[in-house]
DSSP file (Angstrom, degrees, kcal/mol; ACC not computed):
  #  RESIDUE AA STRUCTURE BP1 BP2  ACC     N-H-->O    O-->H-N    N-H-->O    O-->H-N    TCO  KAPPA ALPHA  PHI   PSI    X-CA   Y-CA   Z-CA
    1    1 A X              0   0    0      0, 0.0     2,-0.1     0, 0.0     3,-0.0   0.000 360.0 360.0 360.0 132.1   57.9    4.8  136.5
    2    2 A X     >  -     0   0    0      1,-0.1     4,-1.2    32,-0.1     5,-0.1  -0.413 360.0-116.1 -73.5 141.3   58.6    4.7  132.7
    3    3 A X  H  > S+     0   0    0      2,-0.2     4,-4.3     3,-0.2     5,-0.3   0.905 118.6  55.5 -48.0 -62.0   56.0    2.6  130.3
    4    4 A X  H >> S+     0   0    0      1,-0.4     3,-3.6     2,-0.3     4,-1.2   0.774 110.5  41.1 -79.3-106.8   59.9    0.3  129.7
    5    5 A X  H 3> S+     0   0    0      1,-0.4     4,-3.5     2,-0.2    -1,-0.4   0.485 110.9  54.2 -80.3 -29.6   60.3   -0.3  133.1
    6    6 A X  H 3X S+     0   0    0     -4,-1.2     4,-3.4    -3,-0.3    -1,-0.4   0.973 119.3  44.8 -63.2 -56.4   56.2   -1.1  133.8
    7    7 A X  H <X S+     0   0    0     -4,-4.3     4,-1.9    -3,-3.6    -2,-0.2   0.941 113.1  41.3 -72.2 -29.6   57.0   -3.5  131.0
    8    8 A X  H  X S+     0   0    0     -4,-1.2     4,-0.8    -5,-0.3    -1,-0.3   0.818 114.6  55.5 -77.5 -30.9   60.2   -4.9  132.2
    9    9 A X  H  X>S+     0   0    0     -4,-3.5     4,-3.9    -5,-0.3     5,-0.6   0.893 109.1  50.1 -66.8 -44.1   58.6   -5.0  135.9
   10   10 A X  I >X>S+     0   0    0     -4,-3.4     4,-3.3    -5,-0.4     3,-1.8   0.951 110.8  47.0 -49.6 -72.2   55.5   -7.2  134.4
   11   11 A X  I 3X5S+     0   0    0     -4,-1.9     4,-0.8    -5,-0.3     5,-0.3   0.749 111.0  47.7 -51.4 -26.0   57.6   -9.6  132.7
   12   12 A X  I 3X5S+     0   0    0     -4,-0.8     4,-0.8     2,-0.2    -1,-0.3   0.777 116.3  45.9 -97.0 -20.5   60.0  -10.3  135.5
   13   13 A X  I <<5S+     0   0    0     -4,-3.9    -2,-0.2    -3,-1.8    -3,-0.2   0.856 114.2  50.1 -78.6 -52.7   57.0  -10.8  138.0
   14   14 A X  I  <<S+     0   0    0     -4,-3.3     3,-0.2    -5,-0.6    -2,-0.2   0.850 118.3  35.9 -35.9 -24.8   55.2  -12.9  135.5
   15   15 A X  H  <<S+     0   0    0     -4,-0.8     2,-0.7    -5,-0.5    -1,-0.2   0.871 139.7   9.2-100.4 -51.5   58.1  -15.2  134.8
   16   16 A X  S  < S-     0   0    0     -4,-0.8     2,-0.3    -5,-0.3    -1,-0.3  -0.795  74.6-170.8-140.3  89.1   59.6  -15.3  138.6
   17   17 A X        -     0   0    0     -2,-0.7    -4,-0.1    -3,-0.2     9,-0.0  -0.873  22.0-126.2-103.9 140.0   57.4  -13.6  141.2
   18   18 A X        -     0   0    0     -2,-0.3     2,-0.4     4,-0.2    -1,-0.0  -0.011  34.5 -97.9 -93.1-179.6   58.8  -13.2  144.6
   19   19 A X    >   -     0   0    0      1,-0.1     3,-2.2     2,-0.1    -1,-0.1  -0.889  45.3 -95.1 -92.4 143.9   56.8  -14.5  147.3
   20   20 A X  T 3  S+     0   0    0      1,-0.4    -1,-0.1    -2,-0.4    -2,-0.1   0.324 118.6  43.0  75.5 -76.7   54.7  -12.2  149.1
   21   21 A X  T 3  S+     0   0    0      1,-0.1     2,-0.7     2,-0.0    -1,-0.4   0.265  82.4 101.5-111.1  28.7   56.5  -11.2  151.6
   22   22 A X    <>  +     0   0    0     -3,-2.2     4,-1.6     1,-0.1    -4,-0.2  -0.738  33.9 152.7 -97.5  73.2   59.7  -10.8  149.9
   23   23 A X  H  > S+     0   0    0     -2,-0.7     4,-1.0     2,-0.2    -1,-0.1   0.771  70.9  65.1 -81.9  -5.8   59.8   -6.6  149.4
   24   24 A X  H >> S+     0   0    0      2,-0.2     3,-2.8     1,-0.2     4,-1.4   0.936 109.0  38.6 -94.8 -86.6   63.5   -6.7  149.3
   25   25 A X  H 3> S+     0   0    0      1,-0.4     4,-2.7     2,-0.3     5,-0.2   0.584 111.5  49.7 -43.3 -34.2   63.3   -8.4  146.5
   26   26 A X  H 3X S+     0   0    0     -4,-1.6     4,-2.1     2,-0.2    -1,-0.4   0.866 114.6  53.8 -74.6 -26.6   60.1   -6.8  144.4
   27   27 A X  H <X S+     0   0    0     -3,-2.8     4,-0.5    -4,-1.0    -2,-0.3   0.799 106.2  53.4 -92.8 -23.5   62.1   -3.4  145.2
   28   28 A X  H >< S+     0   0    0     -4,-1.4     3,-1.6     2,-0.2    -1,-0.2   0.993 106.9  49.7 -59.3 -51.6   65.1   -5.2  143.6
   29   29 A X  H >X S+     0   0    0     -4,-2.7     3,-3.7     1,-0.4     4,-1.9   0.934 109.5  51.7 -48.1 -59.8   63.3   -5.9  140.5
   30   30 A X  H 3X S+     0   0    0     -4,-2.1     4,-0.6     1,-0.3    -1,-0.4   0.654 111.6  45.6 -49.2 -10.8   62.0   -2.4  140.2
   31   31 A X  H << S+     0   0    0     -3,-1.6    -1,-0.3    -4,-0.5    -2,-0.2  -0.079 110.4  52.1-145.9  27.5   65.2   -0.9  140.4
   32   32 A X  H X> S+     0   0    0     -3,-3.7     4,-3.7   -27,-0.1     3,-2.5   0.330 109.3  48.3-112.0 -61.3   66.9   -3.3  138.1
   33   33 A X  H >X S+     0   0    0     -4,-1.9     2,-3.9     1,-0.3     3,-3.7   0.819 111.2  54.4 -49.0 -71.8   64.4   -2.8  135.2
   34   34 A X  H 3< S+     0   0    0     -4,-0.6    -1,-0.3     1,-0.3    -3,-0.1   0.228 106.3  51.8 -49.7  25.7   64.8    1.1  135.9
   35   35 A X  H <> S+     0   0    0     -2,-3.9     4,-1.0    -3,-2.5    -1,-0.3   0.263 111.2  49.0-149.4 -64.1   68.5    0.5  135.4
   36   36 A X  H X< S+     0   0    0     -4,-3.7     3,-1.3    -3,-3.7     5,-0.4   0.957 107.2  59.7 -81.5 -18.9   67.7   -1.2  132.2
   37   37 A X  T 3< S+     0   0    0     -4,-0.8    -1,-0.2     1,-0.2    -3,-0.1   0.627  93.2  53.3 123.0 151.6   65.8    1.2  131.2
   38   38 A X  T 34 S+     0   0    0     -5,-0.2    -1,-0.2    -3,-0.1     2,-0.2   0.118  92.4  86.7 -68.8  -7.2   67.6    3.9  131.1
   39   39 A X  S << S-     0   0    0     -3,-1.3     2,-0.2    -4,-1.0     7,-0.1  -0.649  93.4-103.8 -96.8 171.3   70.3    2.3  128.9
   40   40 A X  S    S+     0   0    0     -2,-0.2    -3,-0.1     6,-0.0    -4,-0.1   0.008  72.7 130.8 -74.5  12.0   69.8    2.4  125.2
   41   41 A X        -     0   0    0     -5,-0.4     2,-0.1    -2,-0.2    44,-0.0  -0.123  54.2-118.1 -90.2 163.9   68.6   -1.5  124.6
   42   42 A X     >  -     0   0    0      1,-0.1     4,-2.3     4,-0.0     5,-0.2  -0.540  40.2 -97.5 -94.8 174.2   65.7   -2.7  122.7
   43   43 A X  H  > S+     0   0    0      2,-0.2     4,-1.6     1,-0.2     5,-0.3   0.769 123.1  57.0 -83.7 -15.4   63.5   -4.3  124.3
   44   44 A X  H  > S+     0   0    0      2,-0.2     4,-1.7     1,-0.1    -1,-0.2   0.948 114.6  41.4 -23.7 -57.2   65.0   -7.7  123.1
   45   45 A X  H  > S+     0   0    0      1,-0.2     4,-1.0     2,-0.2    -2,-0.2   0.935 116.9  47.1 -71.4 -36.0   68.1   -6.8  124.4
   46   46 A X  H  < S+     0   0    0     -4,-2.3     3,-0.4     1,-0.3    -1,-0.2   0.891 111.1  52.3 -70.4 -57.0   66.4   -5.2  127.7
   47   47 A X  H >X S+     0   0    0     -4,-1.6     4,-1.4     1,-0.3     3,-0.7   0.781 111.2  47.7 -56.7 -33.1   64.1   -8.3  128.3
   48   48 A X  H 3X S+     0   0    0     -4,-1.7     4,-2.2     1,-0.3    -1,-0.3   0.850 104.7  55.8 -96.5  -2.9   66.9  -10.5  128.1
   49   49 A X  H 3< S+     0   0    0     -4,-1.0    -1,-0.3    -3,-0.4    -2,-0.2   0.280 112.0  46.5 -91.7  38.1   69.1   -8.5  130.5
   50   50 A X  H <> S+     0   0    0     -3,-0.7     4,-0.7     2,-0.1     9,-0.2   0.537 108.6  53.4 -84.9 -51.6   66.2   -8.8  132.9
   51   51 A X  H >X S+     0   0    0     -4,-1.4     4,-1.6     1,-0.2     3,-1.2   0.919 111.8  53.2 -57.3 -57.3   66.2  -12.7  131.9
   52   52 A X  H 3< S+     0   0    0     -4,-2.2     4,-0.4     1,-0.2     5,-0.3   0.932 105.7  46.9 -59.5 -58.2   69.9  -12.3  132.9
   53   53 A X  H 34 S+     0   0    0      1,-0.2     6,-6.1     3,-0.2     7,-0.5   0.517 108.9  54.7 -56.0 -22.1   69.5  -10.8  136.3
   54   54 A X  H <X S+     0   0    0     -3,-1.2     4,-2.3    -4,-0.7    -1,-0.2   0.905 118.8  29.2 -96.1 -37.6   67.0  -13.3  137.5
   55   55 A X  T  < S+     0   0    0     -4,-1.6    -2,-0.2     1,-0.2    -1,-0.1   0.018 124.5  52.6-122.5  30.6   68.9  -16.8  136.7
   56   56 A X  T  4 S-     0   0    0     -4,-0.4    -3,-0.2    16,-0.4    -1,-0.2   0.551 139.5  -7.3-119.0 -31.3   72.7  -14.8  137.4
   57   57 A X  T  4 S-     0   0    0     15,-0.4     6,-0.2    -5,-0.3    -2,-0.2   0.119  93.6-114.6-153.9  18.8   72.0  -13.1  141.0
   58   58 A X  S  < S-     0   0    0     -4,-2.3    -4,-0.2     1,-0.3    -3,-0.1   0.902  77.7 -54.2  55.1  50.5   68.2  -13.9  141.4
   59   59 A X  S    S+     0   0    0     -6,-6.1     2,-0.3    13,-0.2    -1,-0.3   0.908 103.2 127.5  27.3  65.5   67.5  -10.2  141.2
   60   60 A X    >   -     0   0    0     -7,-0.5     3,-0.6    12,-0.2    -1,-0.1  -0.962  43.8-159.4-138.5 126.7   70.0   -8.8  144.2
   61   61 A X  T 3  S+     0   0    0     -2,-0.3    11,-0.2     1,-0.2    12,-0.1   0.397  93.8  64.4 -93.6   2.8   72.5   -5.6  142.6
   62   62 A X  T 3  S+     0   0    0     -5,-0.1    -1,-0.2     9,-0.1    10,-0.1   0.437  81.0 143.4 -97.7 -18.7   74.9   -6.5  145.8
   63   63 A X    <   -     0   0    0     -3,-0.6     8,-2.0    -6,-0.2     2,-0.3  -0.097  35.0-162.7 -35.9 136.5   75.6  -10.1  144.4
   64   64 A X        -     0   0    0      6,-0.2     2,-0.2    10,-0.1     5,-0.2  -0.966   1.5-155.1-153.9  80.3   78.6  -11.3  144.8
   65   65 A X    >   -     0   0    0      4,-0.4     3,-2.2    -2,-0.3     5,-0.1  -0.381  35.5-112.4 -83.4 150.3   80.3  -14.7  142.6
   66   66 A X  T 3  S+     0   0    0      1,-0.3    -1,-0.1    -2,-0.2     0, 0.0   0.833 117.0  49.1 -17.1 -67.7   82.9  -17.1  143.4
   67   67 A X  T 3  S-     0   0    0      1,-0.1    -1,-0.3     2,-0.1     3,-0.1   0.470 127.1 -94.8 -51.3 -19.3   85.1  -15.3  140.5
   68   68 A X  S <  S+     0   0    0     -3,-2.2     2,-1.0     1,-0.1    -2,-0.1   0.066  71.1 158.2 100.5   6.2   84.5  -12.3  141.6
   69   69 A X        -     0   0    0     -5,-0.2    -4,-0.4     5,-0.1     7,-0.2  -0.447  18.4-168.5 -85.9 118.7   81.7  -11.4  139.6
   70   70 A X      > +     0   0    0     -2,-1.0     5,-2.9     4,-0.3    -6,-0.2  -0.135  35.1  36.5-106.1 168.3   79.5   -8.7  140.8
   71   71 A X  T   5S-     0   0    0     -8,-2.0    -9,-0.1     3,-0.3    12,-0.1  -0.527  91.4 -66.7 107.5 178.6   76.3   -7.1  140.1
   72   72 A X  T   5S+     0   0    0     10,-0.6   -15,-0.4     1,-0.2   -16,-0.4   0.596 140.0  46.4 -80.9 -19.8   72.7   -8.5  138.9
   73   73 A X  T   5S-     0   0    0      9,-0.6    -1,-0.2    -3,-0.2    -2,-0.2   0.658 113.9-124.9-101.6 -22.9   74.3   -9.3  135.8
   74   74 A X  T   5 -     0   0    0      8,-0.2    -4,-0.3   -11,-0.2    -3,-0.3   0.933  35.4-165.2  76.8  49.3   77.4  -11.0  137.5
   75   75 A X      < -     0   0    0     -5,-2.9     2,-0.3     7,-0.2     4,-0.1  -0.139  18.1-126.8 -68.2 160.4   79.6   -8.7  135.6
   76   76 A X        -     0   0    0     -7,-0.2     2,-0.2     2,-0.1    -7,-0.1  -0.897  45.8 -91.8-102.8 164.8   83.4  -10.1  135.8
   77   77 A X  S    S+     0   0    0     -2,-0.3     2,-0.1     2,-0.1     3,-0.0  -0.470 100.8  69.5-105.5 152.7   86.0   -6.9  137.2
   78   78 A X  S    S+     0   0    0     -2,-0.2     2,-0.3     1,-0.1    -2,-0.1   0.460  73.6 136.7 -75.4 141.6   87.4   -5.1  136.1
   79   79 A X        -     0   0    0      1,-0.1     3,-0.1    -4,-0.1    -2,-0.1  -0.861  56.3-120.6-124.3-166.2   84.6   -3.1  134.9
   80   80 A X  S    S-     0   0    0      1,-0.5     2,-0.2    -2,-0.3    -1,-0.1   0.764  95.3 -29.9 -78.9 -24.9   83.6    0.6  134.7
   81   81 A X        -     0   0    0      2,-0.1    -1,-0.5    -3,-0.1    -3,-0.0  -0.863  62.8-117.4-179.6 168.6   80.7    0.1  136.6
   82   82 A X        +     0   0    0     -2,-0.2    -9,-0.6    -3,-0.1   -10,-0.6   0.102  68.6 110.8-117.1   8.1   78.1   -3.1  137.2
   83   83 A X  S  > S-     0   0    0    -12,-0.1     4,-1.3   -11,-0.1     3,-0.3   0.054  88.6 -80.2 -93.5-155.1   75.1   -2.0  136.1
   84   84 A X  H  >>S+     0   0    0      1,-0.2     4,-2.8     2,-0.2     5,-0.6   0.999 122.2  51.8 -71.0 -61.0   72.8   -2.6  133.2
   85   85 A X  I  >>S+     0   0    0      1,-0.2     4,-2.4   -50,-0.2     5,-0.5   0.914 114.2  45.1 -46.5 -31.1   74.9   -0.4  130.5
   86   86 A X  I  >5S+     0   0    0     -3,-0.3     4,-2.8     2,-0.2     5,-0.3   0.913 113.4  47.0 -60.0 -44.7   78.0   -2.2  131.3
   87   87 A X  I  X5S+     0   0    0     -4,-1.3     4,-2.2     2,-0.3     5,-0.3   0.996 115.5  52.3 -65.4 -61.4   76.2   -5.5  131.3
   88   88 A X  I  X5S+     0   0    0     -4,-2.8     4,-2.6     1,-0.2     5,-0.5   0.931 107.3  48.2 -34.5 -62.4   74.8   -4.2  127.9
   89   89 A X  I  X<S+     0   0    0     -4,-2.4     4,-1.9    -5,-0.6     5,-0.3   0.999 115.7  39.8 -68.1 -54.1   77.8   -3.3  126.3
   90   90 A X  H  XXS+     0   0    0     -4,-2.8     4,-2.2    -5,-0.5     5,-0.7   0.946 111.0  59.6 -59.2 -51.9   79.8   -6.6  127.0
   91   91 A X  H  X5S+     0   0    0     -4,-2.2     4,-0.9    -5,-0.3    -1,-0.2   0.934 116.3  34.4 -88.4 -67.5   76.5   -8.5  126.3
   92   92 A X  H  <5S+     0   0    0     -4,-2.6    -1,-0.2    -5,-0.3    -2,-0.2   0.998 125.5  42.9 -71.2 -51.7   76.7   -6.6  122.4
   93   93 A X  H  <5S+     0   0    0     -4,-1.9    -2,-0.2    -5,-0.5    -1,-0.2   0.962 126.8  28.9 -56.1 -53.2   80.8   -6.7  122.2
   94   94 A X  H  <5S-     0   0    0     -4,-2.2     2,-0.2    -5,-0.3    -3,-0.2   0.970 106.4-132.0 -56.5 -67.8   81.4  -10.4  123.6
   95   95 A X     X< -     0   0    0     -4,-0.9     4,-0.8    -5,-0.7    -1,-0.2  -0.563  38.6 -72.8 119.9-178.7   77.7  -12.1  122.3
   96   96 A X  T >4 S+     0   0    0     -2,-0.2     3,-1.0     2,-0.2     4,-0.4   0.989 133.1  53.1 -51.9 -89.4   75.8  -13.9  124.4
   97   97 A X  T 3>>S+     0   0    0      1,-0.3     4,-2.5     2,-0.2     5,-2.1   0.876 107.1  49.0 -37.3 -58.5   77.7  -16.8  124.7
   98   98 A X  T >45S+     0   0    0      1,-0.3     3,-1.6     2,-0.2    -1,-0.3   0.995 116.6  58.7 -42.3 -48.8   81.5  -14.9  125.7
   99   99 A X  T <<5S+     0   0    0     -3,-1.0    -1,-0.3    -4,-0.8    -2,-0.2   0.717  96.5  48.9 -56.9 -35.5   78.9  -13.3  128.2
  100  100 A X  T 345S-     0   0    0     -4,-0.4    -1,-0.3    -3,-0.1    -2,-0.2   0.398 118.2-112.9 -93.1 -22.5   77.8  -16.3  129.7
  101  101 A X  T <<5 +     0   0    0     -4,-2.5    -3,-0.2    -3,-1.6    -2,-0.2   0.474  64.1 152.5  95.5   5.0   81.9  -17.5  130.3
  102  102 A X      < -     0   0    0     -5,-2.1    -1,-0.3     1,-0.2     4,-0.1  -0.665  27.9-174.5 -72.7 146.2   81.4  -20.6  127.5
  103  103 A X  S    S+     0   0    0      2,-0.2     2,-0.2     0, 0.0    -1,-0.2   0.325  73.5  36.9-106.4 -14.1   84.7  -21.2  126.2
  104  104 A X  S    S-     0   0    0      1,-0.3     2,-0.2    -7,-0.0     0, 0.0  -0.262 117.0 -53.3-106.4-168.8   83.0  -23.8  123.7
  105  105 A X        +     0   0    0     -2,-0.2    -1,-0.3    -3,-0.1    -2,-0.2  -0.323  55.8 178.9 -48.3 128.1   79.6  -23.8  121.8
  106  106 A X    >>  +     0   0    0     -2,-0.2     3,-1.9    -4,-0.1     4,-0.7   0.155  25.9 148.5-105.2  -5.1   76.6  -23.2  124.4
  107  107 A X  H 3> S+     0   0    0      1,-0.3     4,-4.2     2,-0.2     5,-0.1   0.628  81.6  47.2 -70.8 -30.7   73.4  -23.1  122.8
  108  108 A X  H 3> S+     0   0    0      2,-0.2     4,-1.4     3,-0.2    -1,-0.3   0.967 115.3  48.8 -52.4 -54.4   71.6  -24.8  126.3
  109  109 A X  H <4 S+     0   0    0     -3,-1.9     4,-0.3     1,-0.2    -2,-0.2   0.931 122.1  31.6 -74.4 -79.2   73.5  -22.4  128.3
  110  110 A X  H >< S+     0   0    0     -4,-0.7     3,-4.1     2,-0.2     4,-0.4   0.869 109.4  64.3 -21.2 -80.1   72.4  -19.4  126.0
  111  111 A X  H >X S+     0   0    0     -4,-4.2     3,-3.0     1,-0.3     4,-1.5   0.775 105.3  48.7 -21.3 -85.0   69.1  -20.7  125.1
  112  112 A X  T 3< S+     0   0    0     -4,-1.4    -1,-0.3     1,-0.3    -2,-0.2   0.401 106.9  50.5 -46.0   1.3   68.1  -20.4  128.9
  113  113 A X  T <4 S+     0   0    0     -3,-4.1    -1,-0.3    -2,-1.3   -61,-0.2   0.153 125.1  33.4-117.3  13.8   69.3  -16.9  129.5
  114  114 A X  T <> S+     0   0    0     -3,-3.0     4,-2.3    -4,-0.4    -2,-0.2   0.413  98.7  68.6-128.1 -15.5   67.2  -15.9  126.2
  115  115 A X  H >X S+     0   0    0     -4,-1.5     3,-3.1    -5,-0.4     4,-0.8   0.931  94.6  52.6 -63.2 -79.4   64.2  -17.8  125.7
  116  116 A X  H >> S+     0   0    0      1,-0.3     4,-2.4     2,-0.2     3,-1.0   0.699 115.5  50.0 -31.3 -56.3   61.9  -16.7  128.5
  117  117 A X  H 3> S+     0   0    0      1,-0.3     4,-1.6     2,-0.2    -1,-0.3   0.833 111.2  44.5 -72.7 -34.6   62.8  -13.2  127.1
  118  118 A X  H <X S+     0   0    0     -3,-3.1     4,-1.9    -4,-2.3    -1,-0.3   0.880 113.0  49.4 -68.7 -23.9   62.0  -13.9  123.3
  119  119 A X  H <X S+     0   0    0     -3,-1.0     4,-1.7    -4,-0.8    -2,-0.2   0.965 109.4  50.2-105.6 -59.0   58.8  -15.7  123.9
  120  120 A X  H  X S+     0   0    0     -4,-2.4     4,-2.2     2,-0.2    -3,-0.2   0.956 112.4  51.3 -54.5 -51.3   57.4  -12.7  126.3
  121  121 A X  H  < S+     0   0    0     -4,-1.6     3,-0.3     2,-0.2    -2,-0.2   0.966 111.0  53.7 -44.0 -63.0   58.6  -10.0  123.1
  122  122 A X  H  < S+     0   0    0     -4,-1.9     3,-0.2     1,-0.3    -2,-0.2   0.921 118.1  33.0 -30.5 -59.8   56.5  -12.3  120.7
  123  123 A X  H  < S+     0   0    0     -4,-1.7     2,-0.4     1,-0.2    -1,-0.3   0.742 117.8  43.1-106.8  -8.8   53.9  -12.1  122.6
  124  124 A X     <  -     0   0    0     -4,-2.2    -1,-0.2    -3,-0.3    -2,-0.1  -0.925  68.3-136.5 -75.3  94.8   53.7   -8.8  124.2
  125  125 A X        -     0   0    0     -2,-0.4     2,-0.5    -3,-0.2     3,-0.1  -0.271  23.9-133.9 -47.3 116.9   54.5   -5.4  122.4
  126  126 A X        -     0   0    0      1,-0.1     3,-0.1    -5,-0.0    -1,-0.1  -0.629  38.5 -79.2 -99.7 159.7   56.4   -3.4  124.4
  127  127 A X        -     0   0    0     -2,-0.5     2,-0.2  -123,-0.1    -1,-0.1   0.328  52.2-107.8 -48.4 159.4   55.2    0.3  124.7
  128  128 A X        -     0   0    0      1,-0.1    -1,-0.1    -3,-0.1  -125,-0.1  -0.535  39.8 -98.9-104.3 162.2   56.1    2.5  121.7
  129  129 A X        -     0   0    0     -2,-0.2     2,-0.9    -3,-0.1    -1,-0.1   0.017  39.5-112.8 -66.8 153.5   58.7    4.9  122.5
  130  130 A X        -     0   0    0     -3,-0.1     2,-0.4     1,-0.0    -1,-0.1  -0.659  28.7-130.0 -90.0 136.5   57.3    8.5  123.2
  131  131 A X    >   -     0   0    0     -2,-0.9     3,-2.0     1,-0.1    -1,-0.0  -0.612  37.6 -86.1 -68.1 107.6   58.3   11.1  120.3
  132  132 A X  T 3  S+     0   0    0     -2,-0.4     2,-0.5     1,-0.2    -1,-0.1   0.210 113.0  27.4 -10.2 146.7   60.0   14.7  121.6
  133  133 A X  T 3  S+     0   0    0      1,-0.2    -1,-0.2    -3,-0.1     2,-0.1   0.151  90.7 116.6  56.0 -10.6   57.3   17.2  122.4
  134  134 A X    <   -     0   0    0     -3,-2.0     2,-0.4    -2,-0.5    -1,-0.2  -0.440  46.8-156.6 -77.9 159.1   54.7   15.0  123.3
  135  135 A X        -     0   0    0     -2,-0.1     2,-0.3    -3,-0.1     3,-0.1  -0.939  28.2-111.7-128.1 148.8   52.9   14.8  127.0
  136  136 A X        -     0   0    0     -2,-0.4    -6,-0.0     1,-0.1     0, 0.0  -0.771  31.1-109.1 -85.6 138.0   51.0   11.7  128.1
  137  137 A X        -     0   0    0     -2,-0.3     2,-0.7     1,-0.0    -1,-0.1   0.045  41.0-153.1 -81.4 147.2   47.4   11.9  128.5
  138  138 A X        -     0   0    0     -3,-0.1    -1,-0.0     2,-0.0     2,-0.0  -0.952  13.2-119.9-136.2 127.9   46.8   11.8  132.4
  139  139 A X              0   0    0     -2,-0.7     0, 0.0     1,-0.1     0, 0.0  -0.316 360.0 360.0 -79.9 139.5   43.7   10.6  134.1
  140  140 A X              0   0    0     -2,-0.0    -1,-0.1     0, 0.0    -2,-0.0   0.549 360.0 360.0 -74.9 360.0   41.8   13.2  136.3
């Protein structure tokens, strides 16, 4: 597991931890942050498509909406694919809001698919990226 996804795994049990005896779901998590990543987002952007994934499909990558939008992110079809870069790229081309489906001014709707995710960056540093040619120190 990548330092980014350890960090993206914390925050999304800290904020919404599943109950116990929910593995379908802790295995979701993991295997959404390692989805996000592997795409190119900062950890702003990363934290909030985590943020995204919990309060659009309650961390399930098989989710299914009325409209037809699929994925953890609810992507709407057509897309290229329904995983985190997709979600990422509309997320930077569209904005937030377009993302979110507001056809007016949003800032409740937004706010709430960004706060959680700003206020955990504030206050956690997430791990700094590792530099070509370096090896991480490994405990005997």
């Amino acid at each position: 597991m990548s330092a980014m996804t350890a960090y993206l795994v914390t925050f999304a049990l800290s904020v919404w931890p599943p109950r116990p005896t929910d593995v379908h779901r802790l295995r979701e998590i993991v295997a959404i942050a390692a989805d996000v990543a592997s795409t190119d987002a900062t950890p702003e952007e990363a934290l909030t498509l985590i943020n995204i994934a919990a309060l659009e499909s309650g961390f399930e990558r098989t989710a299914r909406g009325k409209l037809g939008e699929r994925g953890a992110w609810q992507v709407m079809p057509p897309a290229v694919s329904y995983a985190a870069d997709e979600a990422l790229r509309r997320v930077r081309v569209q904005g937030m809001q377009s993302f979110c489906g507001c056809v007016r001014p949003c800032p409740k709707t937004v706010a709430h698919r960004t706060d959680k995710a700003i206020l955990w960056r504030l206050a956690f540093d997430p791990p700094a990226p590792r530099r070509a040619g370096t090896l991480l120190a490994v405990a005997p």
